[in-house]
PDB file with one MODEL, atoms N, CA, C and O in Angstrom:
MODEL        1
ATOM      1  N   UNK A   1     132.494  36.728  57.640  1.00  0.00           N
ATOM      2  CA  UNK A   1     131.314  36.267  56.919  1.00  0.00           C
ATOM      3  C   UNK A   1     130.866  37.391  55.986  1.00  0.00           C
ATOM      4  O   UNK A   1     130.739  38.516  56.469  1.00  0.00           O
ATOM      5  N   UNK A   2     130.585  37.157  54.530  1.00  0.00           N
ATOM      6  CA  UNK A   2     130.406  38.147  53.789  1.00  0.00           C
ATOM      7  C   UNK A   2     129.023  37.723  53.399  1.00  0.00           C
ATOM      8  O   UNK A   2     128.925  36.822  52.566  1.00  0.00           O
ATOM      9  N   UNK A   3     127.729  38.373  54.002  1.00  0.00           N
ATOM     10  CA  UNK A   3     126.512  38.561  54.161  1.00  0.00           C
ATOM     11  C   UNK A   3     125.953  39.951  53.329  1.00  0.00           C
ATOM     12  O   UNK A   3     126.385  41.063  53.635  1.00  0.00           O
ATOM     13  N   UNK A   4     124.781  39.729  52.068  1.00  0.00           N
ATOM     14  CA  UNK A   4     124.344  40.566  51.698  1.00  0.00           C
ATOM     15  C   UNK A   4     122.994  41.088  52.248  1.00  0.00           C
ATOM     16  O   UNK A   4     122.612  42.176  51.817  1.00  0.00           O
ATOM     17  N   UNK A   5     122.548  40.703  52.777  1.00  0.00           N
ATOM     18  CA  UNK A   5     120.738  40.678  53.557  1.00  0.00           C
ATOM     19  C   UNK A   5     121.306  39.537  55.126  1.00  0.00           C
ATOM     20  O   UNK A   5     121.838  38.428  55.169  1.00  0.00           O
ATOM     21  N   UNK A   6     120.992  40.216  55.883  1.00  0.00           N
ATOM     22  CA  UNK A   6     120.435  39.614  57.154  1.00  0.00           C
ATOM     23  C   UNK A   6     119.423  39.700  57.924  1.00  0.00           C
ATOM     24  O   UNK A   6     119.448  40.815  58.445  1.00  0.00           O
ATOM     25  N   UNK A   7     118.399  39.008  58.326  1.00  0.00           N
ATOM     26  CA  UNK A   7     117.372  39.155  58.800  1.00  0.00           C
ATOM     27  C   UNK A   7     117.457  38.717  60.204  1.00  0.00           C
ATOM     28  O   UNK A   7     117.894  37.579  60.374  1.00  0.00           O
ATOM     29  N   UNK A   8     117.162  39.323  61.125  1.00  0.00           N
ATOM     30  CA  UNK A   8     116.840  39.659  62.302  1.00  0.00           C
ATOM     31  C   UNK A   8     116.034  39.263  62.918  1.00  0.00           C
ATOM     32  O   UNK A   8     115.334  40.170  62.469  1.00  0.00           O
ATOM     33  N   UNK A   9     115.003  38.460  63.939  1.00  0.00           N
ATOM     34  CA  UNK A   9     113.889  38.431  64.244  1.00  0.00           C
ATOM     35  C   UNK A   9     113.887  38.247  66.218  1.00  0.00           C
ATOM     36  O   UNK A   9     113.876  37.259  66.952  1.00  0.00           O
ATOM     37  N   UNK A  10     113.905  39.899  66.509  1.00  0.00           N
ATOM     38  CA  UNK A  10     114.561  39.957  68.277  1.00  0.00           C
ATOM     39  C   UNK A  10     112.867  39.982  69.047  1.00  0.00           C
ATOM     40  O   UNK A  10     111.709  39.911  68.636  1.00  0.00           O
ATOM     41  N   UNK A  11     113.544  40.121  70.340  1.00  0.00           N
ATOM     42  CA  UNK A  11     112.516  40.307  71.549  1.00  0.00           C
ATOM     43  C   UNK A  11     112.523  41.716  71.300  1.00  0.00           C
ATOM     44  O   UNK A  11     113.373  42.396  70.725  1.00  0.00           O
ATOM     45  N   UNK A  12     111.300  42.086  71.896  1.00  0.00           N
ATOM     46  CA  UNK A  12     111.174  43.944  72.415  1.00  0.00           C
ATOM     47  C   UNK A  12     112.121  44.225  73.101  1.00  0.00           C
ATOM     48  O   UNK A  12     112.547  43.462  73.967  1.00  0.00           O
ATOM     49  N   UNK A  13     112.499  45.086  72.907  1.00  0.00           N
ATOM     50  CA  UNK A  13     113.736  46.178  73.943  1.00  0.00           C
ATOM     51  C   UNK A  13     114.779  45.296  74.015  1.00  0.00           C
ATOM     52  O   UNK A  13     115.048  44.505  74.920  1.00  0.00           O
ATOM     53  N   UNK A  14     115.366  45.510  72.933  1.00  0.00           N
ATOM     54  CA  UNK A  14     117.086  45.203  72.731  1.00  0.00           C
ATOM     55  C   UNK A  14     117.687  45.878  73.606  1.00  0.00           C
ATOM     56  O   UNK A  14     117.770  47.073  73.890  1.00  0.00           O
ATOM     57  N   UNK A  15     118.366  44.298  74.246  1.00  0.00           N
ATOM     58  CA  UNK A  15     119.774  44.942  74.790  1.00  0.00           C
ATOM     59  C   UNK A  15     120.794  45.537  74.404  1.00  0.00           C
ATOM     60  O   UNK A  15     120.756  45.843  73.212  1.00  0.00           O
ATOM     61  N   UNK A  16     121.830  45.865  75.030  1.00  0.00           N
ATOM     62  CA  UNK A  16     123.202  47.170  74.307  1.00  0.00           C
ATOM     63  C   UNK A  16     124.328  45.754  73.580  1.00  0.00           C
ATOM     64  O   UNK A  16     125.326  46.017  72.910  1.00  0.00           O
ATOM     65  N   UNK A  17     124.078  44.950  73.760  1.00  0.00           N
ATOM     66  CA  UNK A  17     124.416  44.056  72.682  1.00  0.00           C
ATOM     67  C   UNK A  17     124.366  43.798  71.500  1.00  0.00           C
ATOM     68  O   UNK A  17     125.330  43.515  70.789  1.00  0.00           O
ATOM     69  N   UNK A  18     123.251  43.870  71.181  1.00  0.00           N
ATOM     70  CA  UNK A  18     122.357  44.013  69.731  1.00  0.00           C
ATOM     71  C   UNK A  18     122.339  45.089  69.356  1.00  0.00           C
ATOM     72  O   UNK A  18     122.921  45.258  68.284  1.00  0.00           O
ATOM     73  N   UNK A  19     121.834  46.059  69.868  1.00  0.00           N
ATOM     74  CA  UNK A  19     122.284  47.340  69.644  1.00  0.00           C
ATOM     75  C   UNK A  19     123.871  47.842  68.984  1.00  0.00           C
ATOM     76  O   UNK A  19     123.996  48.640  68.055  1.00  0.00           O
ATOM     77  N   UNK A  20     124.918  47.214  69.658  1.00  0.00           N
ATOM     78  CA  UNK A  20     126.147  47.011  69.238  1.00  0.00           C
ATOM     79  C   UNK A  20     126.095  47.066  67.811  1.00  0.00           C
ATOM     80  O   UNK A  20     126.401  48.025  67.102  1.00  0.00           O
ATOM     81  N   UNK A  21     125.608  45.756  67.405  1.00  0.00           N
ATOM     82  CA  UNK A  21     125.701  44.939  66.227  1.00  0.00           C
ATOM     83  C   UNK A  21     125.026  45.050  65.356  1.00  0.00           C
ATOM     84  O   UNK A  21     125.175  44.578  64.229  1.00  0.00           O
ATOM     85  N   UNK A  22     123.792  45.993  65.949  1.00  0.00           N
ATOM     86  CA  UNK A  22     123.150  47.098  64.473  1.00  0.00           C
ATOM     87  C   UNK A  22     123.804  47.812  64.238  1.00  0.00           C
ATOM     88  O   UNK A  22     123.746  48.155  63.058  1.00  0.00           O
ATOM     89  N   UNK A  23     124.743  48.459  65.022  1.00  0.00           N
ATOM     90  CA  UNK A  23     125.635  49.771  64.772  1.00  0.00           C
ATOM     91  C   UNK A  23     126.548  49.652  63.675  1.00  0.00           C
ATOM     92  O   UNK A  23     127.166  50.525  63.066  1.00  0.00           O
ATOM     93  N   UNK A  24     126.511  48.219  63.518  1.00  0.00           N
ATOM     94  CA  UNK A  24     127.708  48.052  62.392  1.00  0.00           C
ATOM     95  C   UNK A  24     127.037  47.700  61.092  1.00  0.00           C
ATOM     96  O   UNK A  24     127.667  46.879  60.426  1.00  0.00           O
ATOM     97  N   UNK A  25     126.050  48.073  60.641  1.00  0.00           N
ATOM     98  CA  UNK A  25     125.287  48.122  59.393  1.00  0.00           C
ATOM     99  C   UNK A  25     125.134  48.933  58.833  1.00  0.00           C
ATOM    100  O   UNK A  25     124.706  50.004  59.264  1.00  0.00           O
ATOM    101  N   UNK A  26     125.509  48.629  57.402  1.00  0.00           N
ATOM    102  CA  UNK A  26     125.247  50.164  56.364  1.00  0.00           C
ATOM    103  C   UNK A  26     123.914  50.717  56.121  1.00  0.00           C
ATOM    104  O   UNK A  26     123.743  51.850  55.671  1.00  0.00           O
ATOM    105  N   UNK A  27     123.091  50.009  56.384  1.00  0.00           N
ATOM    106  CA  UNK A  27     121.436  50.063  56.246  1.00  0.00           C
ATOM    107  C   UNK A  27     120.428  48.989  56.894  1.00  0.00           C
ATOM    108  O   UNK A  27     120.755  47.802  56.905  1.00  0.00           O
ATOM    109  N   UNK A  28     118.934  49.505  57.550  1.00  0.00           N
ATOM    110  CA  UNK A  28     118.642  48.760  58.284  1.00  0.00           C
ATOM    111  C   UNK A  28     117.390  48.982  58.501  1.00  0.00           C
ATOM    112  O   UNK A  28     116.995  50.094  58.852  1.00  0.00           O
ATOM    113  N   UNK A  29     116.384  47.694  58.278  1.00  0.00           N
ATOM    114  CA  UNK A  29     115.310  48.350  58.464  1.00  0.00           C
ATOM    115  C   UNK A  29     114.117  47.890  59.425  1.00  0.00           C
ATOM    116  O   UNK A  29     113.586  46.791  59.262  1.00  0.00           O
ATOM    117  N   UNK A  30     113.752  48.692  60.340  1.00  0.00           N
ATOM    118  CA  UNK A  30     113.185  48.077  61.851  1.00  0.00           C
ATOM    119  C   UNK A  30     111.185  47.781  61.791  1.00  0.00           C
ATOM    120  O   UNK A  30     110.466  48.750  61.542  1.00  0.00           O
ATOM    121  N   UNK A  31     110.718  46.735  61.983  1.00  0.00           N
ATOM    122  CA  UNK A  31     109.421  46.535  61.519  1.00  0.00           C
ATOM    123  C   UNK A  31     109.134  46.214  62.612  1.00  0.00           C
ATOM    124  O   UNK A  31     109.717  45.346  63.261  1.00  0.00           O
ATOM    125  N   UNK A  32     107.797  47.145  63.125  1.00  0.00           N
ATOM    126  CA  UNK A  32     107.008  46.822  64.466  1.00  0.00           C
ATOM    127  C   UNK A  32     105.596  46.804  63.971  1.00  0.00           C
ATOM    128  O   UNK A  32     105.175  46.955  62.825  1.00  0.00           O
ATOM    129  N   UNK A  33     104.712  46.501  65.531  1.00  0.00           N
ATOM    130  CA  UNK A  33     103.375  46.561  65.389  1.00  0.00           C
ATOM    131  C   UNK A  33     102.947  47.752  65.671  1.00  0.00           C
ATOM    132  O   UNK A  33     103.836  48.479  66.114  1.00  0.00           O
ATOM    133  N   UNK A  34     101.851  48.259  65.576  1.00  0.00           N
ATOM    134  CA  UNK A  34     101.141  49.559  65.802  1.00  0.00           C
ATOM    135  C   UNK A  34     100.976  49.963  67.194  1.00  0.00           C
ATOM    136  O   UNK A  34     100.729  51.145  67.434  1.00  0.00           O
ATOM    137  N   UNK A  35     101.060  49.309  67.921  1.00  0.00           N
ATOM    138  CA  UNK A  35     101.012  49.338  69.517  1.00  0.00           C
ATOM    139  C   UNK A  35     102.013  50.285  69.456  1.00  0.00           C
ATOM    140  O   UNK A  35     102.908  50.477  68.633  1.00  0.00           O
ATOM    141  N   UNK A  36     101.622  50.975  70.724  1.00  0.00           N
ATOM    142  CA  UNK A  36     102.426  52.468  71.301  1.00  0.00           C
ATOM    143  C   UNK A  36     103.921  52.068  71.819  1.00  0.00           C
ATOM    144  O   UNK A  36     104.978  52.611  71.496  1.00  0.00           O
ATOM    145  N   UNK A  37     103.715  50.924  72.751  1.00  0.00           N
ATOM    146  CA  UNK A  37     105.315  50.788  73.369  1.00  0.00           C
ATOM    147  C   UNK A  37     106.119  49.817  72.307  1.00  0.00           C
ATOM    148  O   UNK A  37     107.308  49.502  72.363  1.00  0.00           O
ATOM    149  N   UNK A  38     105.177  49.445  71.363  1.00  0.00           N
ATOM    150  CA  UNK A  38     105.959  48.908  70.320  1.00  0.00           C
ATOM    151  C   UNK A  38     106.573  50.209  69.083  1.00  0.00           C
ATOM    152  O   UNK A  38     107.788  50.354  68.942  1.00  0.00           O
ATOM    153  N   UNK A  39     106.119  50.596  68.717  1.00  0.00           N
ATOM    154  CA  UNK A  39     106.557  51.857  68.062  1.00  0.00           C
ATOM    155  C   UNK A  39     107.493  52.760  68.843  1.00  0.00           C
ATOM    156  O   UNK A  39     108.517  53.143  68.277  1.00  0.00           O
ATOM    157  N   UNK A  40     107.229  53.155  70.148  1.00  0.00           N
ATOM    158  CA  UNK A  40     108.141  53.979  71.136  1.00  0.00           C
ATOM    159  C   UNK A  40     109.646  53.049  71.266  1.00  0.00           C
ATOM    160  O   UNK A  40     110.651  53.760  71.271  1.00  0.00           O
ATOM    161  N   UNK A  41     109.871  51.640  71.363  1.00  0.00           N
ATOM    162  CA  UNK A  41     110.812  50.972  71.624  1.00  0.00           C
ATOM    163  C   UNK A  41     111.618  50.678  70.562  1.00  0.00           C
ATOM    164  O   UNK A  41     112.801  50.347  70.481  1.00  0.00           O
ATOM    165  N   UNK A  42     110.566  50.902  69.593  1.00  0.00           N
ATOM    166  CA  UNK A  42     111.879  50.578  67.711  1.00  0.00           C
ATOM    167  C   UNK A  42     111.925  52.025  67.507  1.00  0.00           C
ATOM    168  O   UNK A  42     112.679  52.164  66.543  1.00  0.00           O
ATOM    169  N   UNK A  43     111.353  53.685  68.061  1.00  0.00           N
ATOM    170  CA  UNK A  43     111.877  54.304  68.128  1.00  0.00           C
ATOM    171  C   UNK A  43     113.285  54.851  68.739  1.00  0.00           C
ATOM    172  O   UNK A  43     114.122  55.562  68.183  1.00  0.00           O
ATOM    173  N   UNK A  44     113.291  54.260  70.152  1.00  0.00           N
ATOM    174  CA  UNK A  44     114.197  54.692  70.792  1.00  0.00           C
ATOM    175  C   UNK A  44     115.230  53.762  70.044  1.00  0.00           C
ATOM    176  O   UNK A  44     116.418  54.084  70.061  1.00  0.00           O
ATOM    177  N   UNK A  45     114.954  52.997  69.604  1.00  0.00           N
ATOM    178  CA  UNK A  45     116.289  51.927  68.840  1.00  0.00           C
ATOM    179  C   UNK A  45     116.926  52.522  67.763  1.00  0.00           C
ATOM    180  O   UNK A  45     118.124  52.526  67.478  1.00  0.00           O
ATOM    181  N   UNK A  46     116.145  52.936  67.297  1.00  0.00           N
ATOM    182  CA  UNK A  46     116.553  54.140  65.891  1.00  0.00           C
ATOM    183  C   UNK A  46     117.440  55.565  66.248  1.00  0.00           C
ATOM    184  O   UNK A  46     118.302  56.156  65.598  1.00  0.00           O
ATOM    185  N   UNK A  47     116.962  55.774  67.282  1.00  0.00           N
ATOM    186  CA  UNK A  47     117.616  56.773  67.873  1.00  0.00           C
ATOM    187  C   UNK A  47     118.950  56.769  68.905  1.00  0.00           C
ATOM    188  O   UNK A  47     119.382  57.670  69.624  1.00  0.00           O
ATOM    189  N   UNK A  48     119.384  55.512  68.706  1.00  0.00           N
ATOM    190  CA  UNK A  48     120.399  54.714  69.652  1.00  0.00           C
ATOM    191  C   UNK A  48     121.120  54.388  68.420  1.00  0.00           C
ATOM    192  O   UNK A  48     122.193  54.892  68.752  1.00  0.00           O
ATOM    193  N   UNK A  49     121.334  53.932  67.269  1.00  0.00           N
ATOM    194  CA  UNK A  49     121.607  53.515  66.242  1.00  0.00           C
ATOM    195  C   UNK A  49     122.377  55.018  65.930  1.00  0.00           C
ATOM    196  O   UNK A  49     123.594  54.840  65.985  1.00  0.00           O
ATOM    197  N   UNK A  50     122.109  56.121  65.688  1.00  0.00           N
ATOM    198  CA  UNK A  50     122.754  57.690  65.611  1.00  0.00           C
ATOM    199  C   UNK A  50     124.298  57.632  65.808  1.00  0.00           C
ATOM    200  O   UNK A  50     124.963  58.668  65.787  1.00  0.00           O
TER     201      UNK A  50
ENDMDL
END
């Protein structure tokens, strides 16, 4: 499938599945709410993505 934009719309705290399948993106961009374990959880996702 040759996809230029894909949009995403997951639960909190991705599994190592999804995680997978971000890994394979040239660019990517993660949008949360201001809440603490919401910001801490699309952090640690960002940092799993490495």
């Amino acid at each position: 499938m040759d996809v230029e934009i894909l949009l995403v719309d997951s639960l909190a705290g991705l599994e190592r599945n999804a995680l997978d399948n971000m890994s394979l993106t040239d660019e990517m961009i993660l949008v949360t709410t201001s809440e603490v374990t919401s910001v801490s959880d699309t952090l640690k996702n960002k940092v799993s993505r490495r």
